[in-house]
N, CA, C and O atoms as CSV, one atom per row, in Angstrom:
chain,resi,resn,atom,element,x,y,z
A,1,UNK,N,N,40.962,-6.607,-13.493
A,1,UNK,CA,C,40.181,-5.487,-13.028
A,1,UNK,C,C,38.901,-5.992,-12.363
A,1,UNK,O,O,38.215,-6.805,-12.981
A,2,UNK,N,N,38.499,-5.542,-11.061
A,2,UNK,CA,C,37.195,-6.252,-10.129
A,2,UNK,C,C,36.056,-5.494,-10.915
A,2,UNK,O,O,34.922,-5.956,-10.789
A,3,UNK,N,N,36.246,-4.276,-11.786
A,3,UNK,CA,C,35.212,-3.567,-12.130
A,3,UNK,C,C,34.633,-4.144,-13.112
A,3,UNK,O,O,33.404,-4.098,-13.076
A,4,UNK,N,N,35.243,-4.832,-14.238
A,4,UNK,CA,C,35.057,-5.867,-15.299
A,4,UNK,C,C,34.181,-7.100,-14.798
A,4,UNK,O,O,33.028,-7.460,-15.035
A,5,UNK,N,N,35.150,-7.566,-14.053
A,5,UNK,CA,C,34.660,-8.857,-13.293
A,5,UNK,C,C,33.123,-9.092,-13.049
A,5,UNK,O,O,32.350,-10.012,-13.317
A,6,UNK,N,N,32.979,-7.586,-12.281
A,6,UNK,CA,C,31.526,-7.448,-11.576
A,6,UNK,C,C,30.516,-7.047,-12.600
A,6,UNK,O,O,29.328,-7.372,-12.600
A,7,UNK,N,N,31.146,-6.290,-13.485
A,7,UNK,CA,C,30.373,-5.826,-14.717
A,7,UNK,C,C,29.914,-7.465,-15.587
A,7,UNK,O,O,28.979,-7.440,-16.387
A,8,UNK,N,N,30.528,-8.538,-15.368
A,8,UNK,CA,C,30.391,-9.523,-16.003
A,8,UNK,C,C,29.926,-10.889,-14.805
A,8,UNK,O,O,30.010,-12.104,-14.989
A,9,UNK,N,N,29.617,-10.416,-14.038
A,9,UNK,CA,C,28.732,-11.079,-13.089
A,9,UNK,C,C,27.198,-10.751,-13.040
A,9,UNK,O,O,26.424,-11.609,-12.616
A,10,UNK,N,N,26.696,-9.409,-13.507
A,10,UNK,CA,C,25.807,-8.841,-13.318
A,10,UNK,C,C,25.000,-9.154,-15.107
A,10,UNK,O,O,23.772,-9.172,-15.186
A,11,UNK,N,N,25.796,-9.351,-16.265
A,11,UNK,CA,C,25.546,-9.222,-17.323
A,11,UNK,C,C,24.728,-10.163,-17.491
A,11,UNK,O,O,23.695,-9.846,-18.081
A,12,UNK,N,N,24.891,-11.771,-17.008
A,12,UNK,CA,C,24.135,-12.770,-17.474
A,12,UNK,C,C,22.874,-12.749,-16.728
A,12,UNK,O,O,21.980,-13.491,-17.135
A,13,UNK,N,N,22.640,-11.945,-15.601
A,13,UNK,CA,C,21.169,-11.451,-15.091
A,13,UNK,C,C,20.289,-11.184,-15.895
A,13,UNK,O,O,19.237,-11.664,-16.316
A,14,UNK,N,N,21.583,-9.409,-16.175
A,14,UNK,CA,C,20.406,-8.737,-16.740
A,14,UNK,C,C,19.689,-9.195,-18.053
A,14,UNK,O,O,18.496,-9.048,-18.319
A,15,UNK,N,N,20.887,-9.919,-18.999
A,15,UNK,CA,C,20.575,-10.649,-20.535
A,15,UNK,C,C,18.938,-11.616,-20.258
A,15,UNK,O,O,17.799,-11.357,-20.648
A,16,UNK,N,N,19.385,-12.576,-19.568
A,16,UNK,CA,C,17.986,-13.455,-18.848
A,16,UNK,C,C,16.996,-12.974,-18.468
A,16,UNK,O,O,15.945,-13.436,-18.912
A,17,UNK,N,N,16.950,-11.773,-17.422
A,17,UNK,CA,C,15.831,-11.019,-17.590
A,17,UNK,C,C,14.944,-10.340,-18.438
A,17,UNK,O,O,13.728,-10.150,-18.435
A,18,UNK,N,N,16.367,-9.859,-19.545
A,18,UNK,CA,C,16.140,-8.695,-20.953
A,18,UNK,C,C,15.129,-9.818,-21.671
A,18,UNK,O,O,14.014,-9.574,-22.132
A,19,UNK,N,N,15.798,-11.089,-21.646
A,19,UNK,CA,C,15.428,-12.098,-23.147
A,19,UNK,C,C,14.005,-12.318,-22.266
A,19,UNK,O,O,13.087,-11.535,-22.508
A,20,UNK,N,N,13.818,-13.292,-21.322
A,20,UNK,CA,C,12.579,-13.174,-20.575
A,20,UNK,C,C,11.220,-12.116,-21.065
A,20,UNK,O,O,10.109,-12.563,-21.351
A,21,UNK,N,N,11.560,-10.748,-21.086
A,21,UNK,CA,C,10.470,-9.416,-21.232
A,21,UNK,C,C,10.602,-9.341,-22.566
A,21,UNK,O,O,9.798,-8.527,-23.019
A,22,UNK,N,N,11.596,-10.084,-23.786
A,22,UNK,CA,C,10.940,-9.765,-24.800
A,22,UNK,C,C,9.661,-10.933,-25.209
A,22,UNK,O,O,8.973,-10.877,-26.229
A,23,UNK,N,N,9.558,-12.042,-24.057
A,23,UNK,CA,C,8.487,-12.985,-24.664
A,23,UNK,C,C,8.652,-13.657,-25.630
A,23,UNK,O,O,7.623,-14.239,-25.973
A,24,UNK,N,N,9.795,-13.903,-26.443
A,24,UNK,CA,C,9.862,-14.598,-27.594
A,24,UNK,C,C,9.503,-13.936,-28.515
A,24,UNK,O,O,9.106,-14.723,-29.375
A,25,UNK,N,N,9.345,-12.293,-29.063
A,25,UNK,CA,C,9.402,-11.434,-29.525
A,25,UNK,C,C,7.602,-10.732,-29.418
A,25,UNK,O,O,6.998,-10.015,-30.216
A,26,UNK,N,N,7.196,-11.286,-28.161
A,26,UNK,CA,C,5.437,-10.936,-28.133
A,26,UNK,C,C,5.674,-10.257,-27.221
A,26,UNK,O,O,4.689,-9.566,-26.962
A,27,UNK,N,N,6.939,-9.975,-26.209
A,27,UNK,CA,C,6.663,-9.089,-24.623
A,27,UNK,C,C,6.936,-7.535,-25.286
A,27,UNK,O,O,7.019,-7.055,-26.416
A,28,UNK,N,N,7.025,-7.048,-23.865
A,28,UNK,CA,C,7.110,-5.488,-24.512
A,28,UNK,C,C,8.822,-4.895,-23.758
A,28,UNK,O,O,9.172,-3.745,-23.491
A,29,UNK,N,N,9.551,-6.148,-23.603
A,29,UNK,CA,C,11.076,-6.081,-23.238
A,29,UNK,C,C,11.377,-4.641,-22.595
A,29,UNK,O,O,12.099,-3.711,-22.954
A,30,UNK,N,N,10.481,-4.852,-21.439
A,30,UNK,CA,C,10.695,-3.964,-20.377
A,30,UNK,C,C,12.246,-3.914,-19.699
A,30,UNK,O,O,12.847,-2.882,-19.403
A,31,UNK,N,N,12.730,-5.288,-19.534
A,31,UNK,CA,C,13.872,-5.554,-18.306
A,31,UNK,C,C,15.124,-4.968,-19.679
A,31,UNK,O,O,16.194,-4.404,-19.452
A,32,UNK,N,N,14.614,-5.287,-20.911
A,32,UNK,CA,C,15.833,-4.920,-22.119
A,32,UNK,C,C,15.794,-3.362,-22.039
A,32,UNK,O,O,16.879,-2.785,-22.122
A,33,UNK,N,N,14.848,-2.741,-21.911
A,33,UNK,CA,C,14.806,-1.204,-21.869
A,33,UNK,C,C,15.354,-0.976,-20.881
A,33,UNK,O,O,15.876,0.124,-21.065
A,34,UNK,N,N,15.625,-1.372,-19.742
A,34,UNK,CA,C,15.701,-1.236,-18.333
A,34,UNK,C,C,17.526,-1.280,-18.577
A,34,UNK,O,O,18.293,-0.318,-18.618
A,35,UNK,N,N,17.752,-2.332,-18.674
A,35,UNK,CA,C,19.276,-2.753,-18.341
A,35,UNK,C,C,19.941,-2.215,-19.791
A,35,UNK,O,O,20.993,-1.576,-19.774
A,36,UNK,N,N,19.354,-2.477,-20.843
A,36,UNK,CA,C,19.904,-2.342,-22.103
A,36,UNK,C,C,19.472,-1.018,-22.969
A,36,UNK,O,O,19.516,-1.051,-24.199
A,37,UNK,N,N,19.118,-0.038,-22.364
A,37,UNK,CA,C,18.972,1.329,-23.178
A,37,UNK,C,C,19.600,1.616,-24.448
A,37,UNK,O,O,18.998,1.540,-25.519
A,38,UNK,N,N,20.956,1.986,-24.309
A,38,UNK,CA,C,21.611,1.854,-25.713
A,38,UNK,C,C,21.118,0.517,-26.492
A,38,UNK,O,O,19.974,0.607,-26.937
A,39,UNK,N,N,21.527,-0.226,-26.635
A,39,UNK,CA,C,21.097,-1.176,-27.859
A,39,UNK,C,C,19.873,-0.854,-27.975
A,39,UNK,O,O,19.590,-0.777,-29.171
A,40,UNK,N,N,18.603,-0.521,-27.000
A,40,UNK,CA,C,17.517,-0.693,-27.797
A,40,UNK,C,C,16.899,0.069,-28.586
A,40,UNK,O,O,16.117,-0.180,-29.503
A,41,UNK,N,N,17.550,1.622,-27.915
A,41,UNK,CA,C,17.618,2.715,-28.719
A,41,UNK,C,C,18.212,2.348,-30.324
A,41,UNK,O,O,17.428,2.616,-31.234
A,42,UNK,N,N,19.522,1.766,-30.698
A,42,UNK,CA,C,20.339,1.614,-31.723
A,42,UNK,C,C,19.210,0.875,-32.667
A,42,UNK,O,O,19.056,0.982,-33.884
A,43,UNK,N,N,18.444,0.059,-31.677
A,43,UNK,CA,C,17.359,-1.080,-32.752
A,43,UNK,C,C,16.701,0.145,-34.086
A,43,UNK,O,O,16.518,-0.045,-35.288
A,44,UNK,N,N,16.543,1.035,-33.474
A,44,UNK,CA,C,15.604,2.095,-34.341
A,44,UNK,C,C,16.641,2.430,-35.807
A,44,UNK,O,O,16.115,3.049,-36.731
A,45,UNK,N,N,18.037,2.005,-35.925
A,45,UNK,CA,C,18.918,2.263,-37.203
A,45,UNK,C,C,18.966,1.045,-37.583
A,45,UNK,O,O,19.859,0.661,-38.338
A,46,UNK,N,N,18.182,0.378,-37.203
A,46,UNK,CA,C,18.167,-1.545,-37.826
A,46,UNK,C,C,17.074,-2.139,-38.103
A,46,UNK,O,O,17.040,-3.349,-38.326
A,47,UNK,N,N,15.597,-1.061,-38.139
A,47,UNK,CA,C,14.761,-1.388,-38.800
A,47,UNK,C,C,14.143,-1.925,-37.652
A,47,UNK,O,O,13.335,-2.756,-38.066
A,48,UNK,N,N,14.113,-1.882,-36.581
A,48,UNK,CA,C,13.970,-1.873,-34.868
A,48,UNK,C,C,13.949,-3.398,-34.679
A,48,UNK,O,O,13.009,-3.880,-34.048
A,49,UNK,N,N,14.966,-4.244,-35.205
A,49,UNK,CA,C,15.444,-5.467,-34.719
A,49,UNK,C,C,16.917,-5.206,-33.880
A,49,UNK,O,O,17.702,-4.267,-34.010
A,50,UNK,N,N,16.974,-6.129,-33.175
A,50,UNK,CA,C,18.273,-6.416,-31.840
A,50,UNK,C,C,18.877,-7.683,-32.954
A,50,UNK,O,O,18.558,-8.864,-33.090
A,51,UNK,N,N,19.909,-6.789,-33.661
A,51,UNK,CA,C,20.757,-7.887,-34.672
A,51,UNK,C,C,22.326,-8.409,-33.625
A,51,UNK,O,O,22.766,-7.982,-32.558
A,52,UNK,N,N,22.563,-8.957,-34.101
A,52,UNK,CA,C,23.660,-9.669,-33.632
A,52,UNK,C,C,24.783,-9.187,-32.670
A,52,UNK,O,O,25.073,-9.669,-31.575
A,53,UNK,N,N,25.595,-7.684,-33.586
A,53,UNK,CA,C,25.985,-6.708,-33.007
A,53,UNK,C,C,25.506,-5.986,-31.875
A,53,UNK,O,O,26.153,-5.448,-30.976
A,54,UNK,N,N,24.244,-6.055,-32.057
A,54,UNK,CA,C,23.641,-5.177,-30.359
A,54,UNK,C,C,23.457,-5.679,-29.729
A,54,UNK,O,O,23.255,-5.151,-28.635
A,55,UNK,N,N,23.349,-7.339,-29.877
A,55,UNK,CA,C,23.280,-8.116,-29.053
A,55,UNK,C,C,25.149,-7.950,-28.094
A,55,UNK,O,O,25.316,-7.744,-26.892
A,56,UNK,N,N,25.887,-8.073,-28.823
A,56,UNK,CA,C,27.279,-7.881,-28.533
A,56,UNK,C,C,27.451,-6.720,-27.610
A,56,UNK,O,O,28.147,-6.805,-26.599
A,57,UNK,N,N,26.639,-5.338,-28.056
A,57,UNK,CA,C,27.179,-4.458,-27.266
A,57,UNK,C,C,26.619,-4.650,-26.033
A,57,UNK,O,O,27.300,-4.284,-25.075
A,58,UNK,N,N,25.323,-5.235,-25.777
A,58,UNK,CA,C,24.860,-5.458,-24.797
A,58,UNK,C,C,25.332,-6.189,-23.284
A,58,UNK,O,O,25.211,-5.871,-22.101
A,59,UNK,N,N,25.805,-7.099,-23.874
A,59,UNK,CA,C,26.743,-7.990,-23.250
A,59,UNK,C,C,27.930,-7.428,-22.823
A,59,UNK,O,O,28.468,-7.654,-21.740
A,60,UNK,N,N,28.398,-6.565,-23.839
A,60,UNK,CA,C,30.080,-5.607,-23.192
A,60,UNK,C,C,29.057,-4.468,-22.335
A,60,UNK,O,O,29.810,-3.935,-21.520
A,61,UNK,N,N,27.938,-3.997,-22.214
A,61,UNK,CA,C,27.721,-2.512,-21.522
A,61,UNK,C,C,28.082,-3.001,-20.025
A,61,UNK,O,O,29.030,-2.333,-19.611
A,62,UNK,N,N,27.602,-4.023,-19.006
A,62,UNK,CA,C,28.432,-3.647,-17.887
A,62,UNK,C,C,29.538,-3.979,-17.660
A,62,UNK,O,O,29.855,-3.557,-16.548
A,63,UNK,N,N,30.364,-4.553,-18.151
A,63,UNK,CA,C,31.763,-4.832,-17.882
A,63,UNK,C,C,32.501,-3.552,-18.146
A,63,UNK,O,O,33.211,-3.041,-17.280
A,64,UNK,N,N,32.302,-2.921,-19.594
A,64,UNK,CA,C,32.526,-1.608,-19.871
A,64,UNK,C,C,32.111,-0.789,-18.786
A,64,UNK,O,O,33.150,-0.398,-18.253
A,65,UNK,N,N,31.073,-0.305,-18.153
A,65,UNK,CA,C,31.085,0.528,-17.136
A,65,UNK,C,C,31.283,-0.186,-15.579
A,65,UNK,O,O,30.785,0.310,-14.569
A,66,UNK,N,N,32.207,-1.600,-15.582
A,66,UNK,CA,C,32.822,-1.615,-14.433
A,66,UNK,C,C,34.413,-0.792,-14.643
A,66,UNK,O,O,34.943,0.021,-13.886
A,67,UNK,N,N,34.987,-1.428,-16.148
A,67,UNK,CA,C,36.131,-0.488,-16.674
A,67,UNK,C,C,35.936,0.793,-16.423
A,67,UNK,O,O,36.547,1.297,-15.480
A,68,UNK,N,N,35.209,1.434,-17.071
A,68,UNK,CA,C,35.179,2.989,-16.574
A,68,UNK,C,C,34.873,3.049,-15.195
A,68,UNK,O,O,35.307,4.176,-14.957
A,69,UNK,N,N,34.527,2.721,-14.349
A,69,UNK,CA,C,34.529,3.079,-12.735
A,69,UNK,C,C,36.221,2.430,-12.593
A,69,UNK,O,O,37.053,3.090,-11.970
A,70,UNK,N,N,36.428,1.688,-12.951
A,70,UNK,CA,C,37.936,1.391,-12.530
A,70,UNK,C,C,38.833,1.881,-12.660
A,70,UNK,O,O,39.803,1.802,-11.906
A,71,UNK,N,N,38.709,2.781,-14.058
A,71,UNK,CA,C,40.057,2.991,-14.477
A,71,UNK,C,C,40.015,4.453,-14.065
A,71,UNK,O,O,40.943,5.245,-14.226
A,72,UNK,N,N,38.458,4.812,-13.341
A,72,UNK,CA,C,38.571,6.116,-12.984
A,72,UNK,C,C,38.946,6.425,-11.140
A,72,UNK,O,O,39.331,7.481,-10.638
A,73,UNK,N,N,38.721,5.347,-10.581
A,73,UNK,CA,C,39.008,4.638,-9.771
A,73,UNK,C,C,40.379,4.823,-9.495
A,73,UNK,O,O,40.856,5.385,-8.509
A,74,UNK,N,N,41.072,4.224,-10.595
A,74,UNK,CA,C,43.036,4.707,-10.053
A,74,UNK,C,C,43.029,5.787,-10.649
A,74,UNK,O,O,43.833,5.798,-11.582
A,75,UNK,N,N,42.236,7.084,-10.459
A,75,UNK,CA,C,42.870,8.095,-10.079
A,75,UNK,C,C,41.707,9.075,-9.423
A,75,UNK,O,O,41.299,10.210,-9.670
A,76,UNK,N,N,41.390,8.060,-8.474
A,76,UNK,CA,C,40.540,8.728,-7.515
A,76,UNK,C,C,39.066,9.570,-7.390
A,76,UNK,O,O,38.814,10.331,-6.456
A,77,UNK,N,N,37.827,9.183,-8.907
A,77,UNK,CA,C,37.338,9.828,-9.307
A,77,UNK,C,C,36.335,8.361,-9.490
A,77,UNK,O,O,35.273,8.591,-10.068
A,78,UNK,N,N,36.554,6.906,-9.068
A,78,UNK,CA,C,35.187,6.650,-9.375
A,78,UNK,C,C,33.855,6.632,-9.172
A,78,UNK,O,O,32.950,6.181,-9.873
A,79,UNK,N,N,33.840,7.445,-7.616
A,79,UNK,CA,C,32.760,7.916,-7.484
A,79,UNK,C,C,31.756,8.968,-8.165
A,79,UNK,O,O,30.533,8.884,-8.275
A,80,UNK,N,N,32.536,9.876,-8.544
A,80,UNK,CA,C,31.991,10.847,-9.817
A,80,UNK,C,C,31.814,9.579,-10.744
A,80,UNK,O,O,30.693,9.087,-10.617
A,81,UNK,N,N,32.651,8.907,-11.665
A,81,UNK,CA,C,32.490,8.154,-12.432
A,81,UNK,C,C,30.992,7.269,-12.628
A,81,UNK,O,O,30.226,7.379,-13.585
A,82,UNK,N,N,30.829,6.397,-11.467
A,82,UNK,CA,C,29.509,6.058,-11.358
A,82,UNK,C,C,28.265,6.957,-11.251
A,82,UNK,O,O,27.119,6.530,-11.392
A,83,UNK,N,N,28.559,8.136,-11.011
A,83,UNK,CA,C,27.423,8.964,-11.168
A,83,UNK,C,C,26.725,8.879,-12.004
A,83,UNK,O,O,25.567,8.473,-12.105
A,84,UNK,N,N,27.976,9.583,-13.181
A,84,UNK,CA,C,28.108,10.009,-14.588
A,84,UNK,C,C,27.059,9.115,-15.429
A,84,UNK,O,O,26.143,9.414,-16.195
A,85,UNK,N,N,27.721,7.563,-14.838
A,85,UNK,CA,C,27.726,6.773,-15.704
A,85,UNK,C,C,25.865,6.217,-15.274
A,85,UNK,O,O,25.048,5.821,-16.104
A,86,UNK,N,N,25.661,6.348,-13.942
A,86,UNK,CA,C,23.875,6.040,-14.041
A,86,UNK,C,C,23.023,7.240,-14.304
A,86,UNK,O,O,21.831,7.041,-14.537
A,87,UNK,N,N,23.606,8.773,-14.292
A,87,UNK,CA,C,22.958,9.470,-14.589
A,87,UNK,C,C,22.779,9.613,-16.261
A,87,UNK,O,O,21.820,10.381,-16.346
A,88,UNK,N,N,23.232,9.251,-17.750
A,88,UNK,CA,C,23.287,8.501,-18.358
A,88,UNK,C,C,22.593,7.526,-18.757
A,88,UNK,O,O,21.731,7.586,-19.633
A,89,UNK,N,N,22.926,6.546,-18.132
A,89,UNK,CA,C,22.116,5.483,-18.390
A,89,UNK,C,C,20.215,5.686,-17.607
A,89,UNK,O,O,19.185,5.012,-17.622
A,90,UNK,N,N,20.629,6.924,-17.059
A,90,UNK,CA,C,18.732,6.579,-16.679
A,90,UNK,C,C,18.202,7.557,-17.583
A,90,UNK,O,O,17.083,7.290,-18.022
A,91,UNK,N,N,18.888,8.943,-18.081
A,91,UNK,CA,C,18.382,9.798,-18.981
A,91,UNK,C,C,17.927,8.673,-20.534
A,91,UNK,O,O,16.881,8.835,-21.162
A,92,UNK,N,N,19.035,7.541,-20.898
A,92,UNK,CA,C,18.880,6.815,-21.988
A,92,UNK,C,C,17.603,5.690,-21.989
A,92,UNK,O,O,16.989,5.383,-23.011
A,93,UNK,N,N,17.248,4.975,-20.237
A,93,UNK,CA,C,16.360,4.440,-20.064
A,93,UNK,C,C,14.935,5.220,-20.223
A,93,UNK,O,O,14.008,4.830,-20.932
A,94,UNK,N,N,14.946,6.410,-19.416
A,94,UNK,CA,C,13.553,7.522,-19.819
A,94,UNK,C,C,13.448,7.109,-21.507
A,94,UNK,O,O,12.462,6.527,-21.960
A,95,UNK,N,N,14.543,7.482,-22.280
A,95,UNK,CA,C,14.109,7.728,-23.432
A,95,UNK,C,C,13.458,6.590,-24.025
A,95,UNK,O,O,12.470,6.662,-24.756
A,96,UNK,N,N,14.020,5.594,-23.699
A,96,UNK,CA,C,13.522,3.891,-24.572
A,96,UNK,C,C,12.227,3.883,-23.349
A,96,UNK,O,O,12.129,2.719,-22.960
A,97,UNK,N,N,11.409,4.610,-22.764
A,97,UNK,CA,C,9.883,4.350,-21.886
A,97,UNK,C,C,9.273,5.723,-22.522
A,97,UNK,O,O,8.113,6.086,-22.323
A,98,UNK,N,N,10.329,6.514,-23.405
A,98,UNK,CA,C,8.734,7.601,-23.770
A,98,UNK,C,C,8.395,7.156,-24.734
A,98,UNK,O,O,7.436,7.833,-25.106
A,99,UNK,N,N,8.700,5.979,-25.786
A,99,UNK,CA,C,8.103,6.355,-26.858
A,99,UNK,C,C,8.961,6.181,-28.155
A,99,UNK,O,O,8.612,5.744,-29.252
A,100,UNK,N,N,9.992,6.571,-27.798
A,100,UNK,CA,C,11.253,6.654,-28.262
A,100,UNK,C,C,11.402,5.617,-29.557
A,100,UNK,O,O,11.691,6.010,-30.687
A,101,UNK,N,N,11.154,4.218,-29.199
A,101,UNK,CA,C,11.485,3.287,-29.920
A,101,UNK,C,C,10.028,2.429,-29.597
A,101,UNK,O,O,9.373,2.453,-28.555
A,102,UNK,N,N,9.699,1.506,-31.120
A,102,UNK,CA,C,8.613,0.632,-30.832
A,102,UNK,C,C,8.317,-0.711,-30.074
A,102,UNK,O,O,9.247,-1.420,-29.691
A,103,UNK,N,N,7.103,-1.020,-29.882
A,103,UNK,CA,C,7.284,-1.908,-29.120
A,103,UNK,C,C,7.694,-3.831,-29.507
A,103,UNK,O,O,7.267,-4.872,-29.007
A,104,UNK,N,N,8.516,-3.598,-30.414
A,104,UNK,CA,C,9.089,-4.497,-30.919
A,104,UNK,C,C,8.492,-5.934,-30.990
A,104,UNK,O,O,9.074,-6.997,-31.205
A,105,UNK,N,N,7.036,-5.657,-30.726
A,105,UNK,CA,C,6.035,-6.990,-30.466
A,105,UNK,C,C,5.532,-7.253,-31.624
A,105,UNK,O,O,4.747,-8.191,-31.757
């Protein structure tokens, strides 16, 4: 699947950038809020640490939403699909910039 593929071309960016903005746990992991919404949101049921597992999901979130554009894709809908899927992910990014979760510094 090219949607995977690309979803896993783009992942080791965003991870490097994410790890980068947390500073070695002193930044305020802007690029992790940015690319990684869900997990950082999830940090808040873990005592607001990025444990192992969210580290995991992090790493599957774009390959997973190259899959979902793909598989929506063979049947003619991944353009809706990608909508869906950044309109979503920016409602989840707002939330990890209001406040939402701490600043993990």
């Amino acid at each position: 699947m090219a949607g995977v593929g690309i979803g896993a071309l783009i992942t080791p960016v965003a991870a490097m950038l994410a790890v980068w903005s947390g500073g070695a746990g002193h930044g305020h992991y802007e690029f992790a809020r940015l690319f990684f919404p869900y997990t950082m949101l999830l940090t808040r049921l873990v005592d607001d640490v990025v444990t192992l597992p969210l580290i995991v999901l992090a790493l599957a979130q774009f390959p997973l939403y190259g899959a979902i554009i793909g598989i929506a894709g063979s049947k003619g809908s991944s353009a809706v699909a990608g909508v869906l899927l950044l309109v979503v992910h920016i409602v989840a990014v707002v939330v990890c910039f209001s406040g939402a979760i701490p600043n993990l510094s």
